[in-house]
C-alpha positions as a Markdown table, in Angstrom:
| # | Residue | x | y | z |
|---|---|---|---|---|
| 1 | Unk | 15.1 | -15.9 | -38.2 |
| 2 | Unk | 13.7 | -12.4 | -37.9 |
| 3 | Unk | 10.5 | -13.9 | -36.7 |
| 4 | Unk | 12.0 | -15.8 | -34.1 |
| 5 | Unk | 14.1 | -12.8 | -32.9 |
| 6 | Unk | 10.8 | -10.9 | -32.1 |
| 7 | Unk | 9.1 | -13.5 | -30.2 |
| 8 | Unk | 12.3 | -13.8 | -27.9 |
| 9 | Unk | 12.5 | -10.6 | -27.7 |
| 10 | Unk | 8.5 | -10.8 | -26.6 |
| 11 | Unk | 9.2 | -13.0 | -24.4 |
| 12 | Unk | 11.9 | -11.7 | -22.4 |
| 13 | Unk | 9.7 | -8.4 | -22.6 |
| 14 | Unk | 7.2 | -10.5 | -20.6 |
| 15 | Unk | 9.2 | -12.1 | -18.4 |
| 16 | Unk | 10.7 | -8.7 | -17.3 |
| 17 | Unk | 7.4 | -7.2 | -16.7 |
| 18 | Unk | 6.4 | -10.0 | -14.8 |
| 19 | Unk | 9.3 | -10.5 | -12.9 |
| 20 | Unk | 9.0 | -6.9 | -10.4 |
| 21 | Unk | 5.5 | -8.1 | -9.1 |
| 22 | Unk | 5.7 | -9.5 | -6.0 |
| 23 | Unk | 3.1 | -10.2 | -2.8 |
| 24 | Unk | 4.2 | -7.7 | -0.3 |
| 25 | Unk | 2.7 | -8.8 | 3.6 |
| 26 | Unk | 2.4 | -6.5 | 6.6 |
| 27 | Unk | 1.4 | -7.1 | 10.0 |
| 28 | Unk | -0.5 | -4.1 | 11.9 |
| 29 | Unk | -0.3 | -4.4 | 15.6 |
| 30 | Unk | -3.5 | -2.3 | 17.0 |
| 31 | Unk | -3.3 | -1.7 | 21.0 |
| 32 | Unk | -2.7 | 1.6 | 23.1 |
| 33 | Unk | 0.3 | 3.4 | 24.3 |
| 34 | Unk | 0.3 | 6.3 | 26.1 |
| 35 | Unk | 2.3 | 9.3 | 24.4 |
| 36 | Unk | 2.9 | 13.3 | 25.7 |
| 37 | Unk | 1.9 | 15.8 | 23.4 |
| 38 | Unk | 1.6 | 19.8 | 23.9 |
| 39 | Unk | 2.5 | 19.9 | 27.8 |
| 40 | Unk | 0.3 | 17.8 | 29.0 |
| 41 | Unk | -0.1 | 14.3 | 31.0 |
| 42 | Unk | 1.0 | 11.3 | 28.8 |
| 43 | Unk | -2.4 | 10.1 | 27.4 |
| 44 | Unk | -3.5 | 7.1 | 25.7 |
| 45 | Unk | -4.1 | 6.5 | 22.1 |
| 46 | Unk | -5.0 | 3.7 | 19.9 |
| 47 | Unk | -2.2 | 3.2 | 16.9 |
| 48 | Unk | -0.7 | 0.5 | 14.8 |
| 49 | Unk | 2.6 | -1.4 | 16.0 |
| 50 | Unk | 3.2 | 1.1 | 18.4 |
| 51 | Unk | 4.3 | 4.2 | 16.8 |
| 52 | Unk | 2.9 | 7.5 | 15.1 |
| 53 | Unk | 2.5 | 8.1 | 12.6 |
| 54 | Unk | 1.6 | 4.3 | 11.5 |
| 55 | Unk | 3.6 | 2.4 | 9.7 |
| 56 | Unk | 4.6 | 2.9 | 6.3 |
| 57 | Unk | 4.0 | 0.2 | 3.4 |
| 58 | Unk | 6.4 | 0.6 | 0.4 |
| 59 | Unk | 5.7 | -1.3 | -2.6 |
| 60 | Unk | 6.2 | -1.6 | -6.8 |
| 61 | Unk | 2.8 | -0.8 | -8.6 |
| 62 | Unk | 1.9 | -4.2 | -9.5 |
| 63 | Unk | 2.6 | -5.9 | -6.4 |
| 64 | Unk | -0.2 | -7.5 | -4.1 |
| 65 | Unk | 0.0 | -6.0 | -0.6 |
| 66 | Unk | -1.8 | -8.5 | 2.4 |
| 67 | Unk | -2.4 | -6.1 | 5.8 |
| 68 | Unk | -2.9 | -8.3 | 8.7 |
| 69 | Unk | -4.3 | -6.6 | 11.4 |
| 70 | Unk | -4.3 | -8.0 | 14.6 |
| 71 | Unk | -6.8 | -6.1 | 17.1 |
| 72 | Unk | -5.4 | -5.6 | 20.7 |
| 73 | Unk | -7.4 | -2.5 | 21.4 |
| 74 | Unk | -10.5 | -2.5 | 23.7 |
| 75 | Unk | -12.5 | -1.2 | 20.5 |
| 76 | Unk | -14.2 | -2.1 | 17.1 |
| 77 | Unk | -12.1 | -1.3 | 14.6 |
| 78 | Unk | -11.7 | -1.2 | 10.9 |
| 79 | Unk | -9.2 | 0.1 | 8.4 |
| 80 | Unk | -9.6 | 2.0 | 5.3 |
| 81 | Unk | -7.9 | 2.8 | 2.1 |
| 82 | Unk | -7.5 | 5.9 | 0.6 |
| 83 | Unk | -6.4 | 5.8 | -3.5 |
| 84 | Unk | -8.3 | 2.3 | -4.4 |
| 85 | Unk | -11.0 | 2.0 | -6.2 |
| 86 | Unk | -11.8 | -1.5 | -4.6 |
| 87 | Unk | -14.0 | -2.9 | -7.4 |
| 88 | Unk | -14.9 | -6.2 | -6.4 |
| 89 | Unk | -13.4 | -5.9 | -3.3 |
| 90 | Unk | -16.2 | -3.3 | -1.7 |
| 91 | Unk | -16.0 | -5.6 | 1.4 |
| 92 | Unk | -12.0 | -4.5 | 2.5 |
| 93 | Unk | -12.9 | -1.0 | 2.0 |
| 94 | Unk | -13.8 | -0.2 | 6.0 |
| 95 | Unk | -16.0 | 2.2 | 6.9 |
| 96 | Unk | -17.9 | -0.1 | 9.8 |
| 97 | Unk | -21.2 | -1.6 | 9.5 |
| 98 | Unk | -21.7 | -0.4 | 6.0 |
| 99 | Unk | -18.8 | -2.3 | 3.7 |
| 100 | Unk | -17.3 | -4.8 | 6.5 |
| 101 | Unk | -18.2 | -5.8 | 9.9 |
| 102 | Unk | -15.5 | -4.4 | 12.6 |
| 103 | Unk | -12.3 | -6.4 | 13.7 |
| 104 | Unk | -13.5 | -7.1 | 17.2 |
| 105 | Unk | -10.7 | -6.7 | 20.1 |
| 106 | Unk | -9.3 | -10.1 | 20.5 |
| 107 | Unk | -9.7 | -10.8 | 16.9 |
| 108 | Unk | -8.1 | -10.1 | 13.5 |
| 109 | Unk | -8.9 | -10.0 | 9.6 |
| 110 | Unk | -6.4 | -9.8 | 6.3 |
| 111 | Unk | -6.8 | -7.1 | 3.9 |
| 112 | Unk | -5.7 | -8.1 | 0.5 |
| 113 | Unk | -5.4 | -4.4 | -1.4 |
| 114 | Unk | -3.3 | -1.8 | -0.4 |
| 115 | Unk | -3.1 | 2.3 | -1.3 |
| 116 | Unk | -1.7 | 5.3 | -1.0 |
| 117 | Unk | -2.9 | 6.0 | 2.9 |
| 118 | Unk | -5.1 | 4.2 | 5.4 |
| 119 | Unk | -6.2 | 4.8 | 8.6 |
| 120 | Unk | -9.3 | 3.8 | 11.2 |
| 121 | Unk | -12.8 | 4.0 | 10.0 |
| 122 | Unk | -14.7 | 3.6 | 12.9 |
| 123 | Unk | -16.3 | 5.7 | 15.6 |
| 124 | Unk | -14.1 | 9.0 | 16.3 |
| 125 | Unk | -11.0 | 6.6 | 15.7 |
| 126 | Unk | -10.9 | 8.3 | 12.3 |
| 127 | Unk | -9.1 | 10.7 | 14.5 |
| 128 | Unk | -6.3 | 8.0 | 16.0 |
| 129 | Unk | -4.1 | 9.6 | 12.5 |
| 130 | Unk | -3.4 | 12.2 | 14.5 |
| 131 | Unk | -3.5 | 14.7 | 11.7 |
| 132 | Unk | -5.1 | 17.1 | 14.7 |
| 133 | Unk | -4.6 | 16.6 | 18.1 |
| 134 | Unk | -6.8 | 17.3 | 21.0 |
| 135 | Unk | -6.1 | 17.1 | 24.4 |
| 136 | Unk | -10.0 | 15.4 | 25.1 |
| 137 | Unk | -10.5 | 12.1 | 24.5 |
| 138 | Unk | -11.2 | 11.8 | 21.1 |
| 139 | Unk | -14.7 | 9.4 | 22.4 |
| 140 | Unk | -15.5 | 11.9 | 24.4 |
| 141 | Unk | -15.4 | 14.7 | 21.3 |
| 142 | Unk | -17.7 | 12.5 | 19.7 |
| 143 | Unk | -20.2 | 12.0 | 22.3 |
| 144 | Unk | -20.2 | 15.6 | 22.4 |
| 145 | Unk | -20.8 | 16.2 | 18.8 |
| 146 | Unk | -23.7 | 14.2 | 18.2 |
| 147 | Unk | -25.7 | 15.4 | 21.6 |
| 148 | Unk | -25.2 | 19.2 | 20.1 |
| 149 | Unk | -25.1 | 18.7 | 16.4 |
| 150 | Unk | -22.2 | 20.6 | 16.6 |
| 151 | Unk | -18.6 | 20.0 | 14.6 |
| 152 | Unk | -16.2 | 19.1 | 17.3 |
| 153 | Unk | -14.1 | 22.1 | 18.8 |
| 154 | Unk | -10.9 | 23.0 | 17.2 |
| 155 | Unk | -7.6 | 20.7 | 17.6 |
| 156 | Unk | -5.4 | 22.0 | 20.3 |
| 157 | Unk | -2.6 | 21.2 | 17.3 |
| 158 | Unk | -2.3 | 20.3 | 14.1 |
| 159 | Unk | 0.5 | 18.2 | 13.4 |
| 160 | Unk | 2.9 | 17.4 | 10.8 |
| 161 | Unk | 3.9 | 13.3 | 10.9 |
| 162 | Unk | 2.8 | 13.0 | 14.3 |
| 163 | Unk | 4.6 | 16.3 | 15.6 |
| 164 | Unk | 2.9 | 19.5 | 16.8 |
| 165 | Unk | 5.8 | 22.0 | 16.5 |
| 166 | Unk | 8.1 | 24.3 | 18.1 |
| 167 | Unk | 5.2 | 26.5 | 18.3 |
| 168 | Unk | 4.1 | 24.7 | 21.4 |
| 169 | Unk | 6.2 | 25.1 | 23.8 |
| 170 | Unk | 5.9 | 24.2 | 27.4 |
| 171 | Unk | 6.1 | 27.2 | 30.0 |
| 172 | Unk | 9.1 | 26.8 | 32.8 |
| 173 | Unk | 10.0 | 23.7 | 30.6 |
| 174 | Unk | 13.7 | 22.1 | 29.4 |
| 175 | Unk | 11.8 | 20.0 | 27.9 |
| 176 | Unk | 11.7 | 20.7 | 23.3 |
| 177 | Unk | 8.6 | 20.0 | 21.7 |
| 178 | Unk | 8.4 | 17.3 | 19.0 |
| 179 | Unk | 9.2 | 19.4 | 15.5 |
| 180 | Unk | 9.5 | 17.1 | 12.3 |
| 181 | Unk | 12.4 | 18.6 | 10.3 |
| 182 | Unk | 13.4 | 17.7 | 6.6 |
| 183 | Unk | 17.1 | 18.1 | 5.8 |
| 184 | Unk | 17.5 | 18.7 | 1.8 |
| 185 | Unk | 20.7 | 19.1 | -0.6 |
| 186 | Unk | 20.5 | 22.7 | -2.1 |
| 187 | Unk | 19.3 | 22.8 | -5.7 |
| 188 | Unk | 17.7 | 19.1 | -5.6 |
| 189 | Unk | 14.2 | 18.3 | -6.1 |
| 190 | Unk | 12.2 | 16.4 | -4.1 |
| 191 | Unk | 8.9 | 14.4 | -4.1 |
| 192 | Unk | 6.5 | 15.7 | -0.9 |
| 193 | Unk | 3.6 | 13.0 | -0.3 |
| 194 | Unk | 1.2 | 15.6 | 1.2 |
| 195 | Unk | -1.5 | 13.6 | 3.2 |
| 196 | Unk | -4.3 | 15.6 | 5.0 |
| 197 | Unk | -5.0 | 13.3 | 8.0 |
| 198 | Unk | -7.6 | 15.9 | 9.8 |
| 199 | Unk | -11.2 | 14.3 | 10.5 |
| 200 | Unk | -13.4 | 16.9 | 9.4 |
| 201 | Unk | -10.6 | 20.2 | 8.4 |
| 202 | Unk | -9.3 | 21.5 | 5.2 |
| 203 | Unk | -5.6 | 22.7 | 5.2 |
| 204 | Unk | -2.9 | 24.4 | 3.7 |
| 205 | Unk | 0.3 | 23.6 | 3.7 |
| 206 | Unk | 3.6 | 25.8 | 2.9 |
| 207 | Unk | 7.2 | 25.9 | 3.1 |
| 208 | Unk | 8.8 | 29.2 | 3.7 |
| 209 | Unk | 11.0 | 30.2 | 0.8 |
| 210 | Unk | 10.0 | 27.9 | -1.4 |
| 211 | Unk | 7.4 | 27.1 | -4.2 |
| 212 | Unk | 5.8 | 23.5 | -5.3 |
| 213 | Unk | 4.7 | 22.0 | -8.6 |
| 214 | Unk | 1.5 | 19.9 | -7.6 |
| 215 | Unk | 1.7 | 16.9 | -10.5 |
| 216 | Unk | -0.7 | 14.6 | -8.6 |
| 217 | Unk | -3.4 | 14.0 | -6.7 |
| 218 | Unk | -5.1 | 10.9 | -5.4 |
| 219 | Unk | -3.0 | 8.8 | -6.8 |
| 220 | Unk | -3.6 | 10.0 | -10.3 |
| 221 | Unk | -1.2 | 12.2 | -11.9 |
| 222 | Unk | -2.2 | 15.9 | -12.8 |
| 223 | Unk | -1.8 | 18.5 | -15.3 |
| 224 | Unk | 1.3 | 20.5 | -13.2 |
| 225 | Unk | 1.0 | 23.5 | -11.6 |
| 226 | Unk | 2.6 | 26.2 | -9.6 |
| 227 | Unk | 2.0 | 27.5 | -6.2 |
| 228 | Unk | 3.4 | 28.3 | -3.1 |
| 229 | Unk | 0.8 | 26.8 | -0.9 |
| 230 | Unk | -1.1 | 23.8 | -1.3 |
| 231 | Unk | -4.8 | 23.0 | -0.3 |
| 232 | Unk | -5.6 | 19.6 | 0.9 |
| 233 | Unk | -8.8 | 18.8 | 2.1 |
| 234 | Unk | -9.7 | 15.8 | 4.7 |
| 235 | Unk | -8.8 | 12.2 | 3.1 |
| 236 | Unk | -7.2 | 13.7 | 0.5 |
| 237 | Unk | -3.3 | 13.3 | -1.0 |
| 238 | Unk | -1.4 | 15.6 | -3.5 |
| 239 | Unk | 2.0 | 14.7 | -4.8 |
| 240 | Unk | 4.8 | 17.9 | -5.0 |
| 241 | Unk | 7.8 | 18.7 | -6.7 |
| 242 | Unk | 9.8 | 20.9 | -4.5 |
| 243 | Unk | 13.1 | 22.4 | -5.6 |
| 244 | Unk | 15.8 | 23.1 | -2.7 |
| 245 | Unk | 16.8 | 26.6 | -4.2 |
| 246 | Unk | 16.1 | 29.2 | -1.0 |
| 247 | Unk | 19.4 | 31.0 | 0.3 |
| 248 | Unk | 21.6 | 28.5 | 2.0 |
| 249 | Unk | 22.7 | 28.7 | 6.1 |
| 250 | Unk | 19.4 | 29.0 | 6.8 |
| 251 | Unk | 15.8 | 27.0 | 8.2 |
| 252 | Unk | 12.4 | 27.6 | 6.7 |
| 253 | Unk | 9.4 | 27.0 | 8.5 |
| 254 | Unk | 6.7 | 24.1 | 7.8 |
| 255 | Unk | 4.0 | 25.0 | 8.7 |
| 256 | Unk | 0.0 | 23.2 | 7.9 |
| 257 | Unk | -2.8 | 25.5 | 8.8 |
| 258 | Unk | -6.1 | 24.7 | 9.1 |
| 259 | Unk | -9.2 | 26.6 | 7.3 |
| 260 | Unk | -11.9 | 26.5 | 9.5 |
| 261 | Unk | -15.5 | 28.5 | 9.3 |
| 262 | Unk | -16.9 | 30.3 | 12.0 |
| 263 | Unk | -19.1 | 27.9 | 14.3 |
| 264 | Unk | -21.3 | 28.7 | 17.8 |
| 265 | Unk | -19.6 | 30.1 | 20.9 |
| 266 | Unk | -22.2 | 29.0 | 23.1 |
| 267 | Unk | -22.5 | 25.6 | 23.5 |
| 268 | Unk | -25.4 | 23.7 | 25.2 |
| 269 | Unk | -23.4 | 21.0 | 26.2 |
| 270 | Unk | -19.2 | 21.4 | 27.3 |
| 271 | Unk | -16.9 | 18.9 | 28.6 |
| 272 | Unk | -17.9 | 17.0 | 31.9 |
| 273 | Unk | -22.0 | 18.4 | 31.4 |
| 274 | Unk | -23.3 | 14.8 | 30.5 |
């Protein structure tokens, strides 16, 4: 009787398990809209379903994610996953012309896997994140870059989920910049996803007032630490534990800063020379 206990007790174990995986699907609608950023003329970008930062894929570990991706843009493109190690599936990984051909506009491809992150892998639409933000054509950057062999110029912003801040404000404007703000409960805890979405920048990120215990990164958890800023460097991820304990009737600054080295002042080659 004992014996038969156990295996039912197996079994349901099993079927529990089993019963939280599911197959997730997404649709990612690639065209260009035109959005207005740091005082300037609405310009077009390239983004998914119409929105930025893209959209957001929540799922169970376990579950199968399928990404269709329709392409509407005028360009090549790919997407890539950050987090997945993509054994025998090198081919969905997306850097262009070296795991996967690109999605041609018109066209559109199913990725099967699915990560912590993704974003464009081809050409300077690495940049389409939106981590930085110039006010150039991001095409144009990279034309620039590889006549000079020189690191594209310095974003005009950097921005958190799409948003460049109260710090750029527009002169003899009404008009209040686009600040992402994050109400908390004092004395709760809360899980930041830290992404760094910059192409080619480093960058630290802080919260006035308050300290974080870094338990992940990569989607692998950590031995935990303590600090009161975090460094993130491009492509990468690190999960936080932040406790809401600062004074309250008060606001506490955001802020992600970029660490940059020095680079040439003297260009050959500037904007509108070629």
């Amino acid at each position: 009787m004992a014996r038969c206990c156990w295996l039912l007790l197996l079994a349901l174990a099993l079927v529990a398990c089993c019963g939280h995986a599911a197959t997730v699907e997404h649709t990612f609608d690639v065209g260009n809209f035109s959005i207005s950023q740091l005082c300037q003329p609405a310009t077009v970008i390239t983004a998914v379903n119409g929105q930025l930062p893209g959209s957001t894929i929540r799922v169970h570990e376990g579950d199968t994610v399928v990404v269709h991706v329709i392409n509407n843009s005028p360009y090549n493109i790919t997407v890539h996953w950050h987090g997945l190690f993509q054994r025998g599936t090198q081919w969905a990984d997306g850097p262009e012309m070296v795991t996967q051909c690109p999605i041609r506009p018109g066209s559109r491809y199913t990725y099967r896997e699915g990560t912590l992150w993704w974003h464009a892998h081809s050409s300077m639409l690495r940049a389409t994140v939106y981590g930085e933000w110039w006010n150039q054509n991001v095409f144009d950057l990279d034309r620039e870059a590889f006549l000079t062999g020189i690191l594209v110029d310095r974003a005009d912003a950097y921005t958190i989920n799409g948003m460049p801040g109260d710090m750029h404000k527009c002169p003899g404007s009404n008009r209040k910049p686009r600040t992402f703000k994050l109400k908390v409960q004092s004395k709760s805890t809360y899980l930041l996803r830290i992404i760094n979405a910059a192409v080619n920048t480093p960058m630290f990120f802080k919260i006035a007032g308050h300290n974080f215990t870094v338990v992940g990164a990569d989607a692998s958890y950590t031995t935990p630490y303590e600090t009161d800023v975090v460094v993130v460097a491009p492509g990468q991820t690190v999960d936080a534990l932040m406790v809401a304990d600062a004074a309250l009737s008060r606001r506490y600054y955001m802020v992600a800063s970029p660490y940059n080295s020095a680079r040439p002042s003297n260009q050959p080659f500037r904007k509108g020379a070629f």
